[in-house]
C-alpha positions as CSV (number, residue, x, y, z in Angstrom):
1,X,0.0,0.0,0.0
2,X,1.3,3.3,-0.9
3,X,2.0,5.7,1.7
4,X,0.5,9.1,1.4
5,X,0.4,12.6,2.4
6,X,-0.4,16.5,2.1
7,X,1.2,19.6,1.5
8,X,-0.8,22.8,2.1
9,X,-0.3,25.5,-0.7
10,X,-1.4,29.4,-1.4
11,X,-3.1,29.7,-4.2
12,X,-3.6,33.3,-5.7
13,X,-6.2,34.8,-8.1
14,X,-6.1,37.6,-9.6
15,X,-8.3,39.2,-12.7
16,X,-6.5,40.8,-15.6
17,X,-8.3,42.3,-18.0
18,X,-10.5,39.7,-19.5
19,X,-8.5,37.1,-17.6
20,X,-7.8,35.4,-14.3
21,X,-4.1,35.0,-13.4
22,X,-3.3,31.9,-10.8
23,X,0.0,31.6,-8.8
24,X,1.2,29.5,-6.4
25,X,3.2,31.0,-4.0
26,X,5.3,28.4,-2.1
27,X,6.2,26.6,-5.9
28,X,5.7,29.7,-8.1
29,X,3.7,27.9,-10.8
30,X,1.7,30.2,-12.7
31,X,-1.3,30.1,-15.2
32,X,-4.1,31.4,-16.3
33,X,-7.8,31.0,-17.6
34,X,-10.4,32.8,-19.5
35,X,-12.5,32.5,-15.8
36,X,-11.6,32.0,-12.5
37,X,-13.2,28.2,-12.4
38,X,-10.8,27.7,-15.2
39,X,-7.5,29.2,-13.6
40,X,-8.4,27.1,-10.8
41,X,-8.5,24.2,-12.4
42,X,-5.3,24.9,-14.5
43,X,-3.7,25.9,-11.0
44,X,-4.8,22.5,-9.3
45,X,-3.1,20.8,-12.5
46,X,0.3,22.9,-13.0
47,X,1.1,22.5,-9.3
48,X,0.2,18.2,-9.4
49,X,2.4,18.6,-12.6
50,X,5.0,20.4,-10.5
51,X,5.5,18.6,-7.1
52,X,5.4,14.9,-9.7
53,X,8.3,16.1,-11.2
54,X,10.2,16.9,-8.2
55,X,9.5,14.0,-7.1
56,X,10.6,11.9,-10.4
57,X,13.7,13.6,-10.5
58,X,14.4,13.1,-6.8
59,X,14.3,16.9,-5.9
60,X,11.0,17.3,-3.8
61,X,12.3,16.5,-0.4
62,X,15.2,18.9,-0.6
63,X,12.9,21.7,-2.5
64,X,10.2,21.3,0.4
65,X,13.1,21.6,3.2
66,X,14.7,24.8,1.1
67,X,11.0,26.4,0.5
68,X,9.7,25.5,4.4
69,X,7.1,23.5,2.8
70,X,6.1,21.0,5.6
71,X,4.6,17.5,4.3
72,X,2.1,16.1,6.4
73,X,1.2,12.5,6.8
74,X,-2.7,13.5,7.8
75,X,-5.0,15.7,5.8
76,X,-4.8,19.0,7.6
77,X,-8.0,20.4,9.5
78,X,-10.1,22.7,7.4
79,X,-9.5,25.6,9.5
80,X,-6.6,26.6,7.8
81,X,-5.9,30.3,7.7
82,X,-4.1,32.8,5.0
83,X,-2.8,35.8,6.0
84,X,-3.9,38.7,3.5
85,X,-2.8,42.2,2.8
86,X,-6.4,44.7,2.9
87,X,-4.3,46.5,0.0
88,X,-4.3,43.8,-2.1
89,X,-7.1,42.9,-4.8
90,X,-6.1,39.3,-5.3
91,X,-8.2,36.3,-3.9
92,X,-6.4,34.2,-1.9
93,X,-7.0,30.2,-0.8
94,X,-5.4,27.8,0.8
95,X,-5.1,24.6,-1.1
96,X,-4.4,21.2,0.3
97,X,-2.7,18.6,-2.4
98,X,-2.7,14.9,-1.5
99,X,0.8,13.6,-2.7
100,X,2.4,10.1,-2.6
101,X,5.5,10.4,0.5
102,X,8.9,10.9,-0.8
103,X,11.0,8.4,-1.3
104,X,14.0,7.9,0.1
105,X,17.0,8.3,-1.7
C-alpha cells in the first residue's frame, strides 16, 4: 500500500483584463484562464504537474526543506488560515494537495 500525504499550498487569483491570473506562491507555478473556475482548475493541475516532477527527478524532499514546505502525513483540519494584505485585490485560498510520501534516496 502506498504511503500518502499533504502539503498545504497558497493559491492566488487575480483578474487581468478579461483574464484570471493563478499563482502558487510556495512553488511559483503560474497560469491562467479565461474565468476564475478555469484558472483554478489549470492551477490545481500545474502544481500536481509540479510537485510529480520533483518527485521523479528526486528533488522534492530537498525543495520542500529549502521552501519551508512541511509534508504532512494526515489531511490537515479545514481551519486553515491565510494571512492577506487589505491592499491587495487578489483572492487568496489555501489549497491542500494529497501527494504520494517521498521516497528515500
Amino acid at each position: 500500500m502506498e504511503v500518502t500525504g499533504y502539503v498545504v499550498l497558497t493559491l492566488e487569483f487575480r483578474r487581468v483584463g478579461r483574464r484570471w491570473t493563478a499563482y502558487c506562491k510556495e512553488l511559483g507555478t503560474a497560469t491562467f484562464g479565461r474565468s476564475l473556475p478555469e484558472a483554478d482548475k489549470r492551477i490545481k493541475e500545474a502544481v500536481l504537474l509540479h510537485l510529480n516532477t520533483l518527485e521523479d527527478v528526486g528533488e522534492r524532499q530537498r525543495f520542500f526543506r529549502e521552501n519551508n514546505i512541511e509534508f504532512h502525513h494526515t489531511r490537515p483540519r479545514k481551519n486553515i488560515t491565510v494571512c492577506v494584505s487589505p491592499r491587495t485585490s487578489a483572492f487568496i485560498e489555501p489549497y491542500v494537495q494529497r501527494l504520494p510520501e517521498a521516497s528515500a534516496a
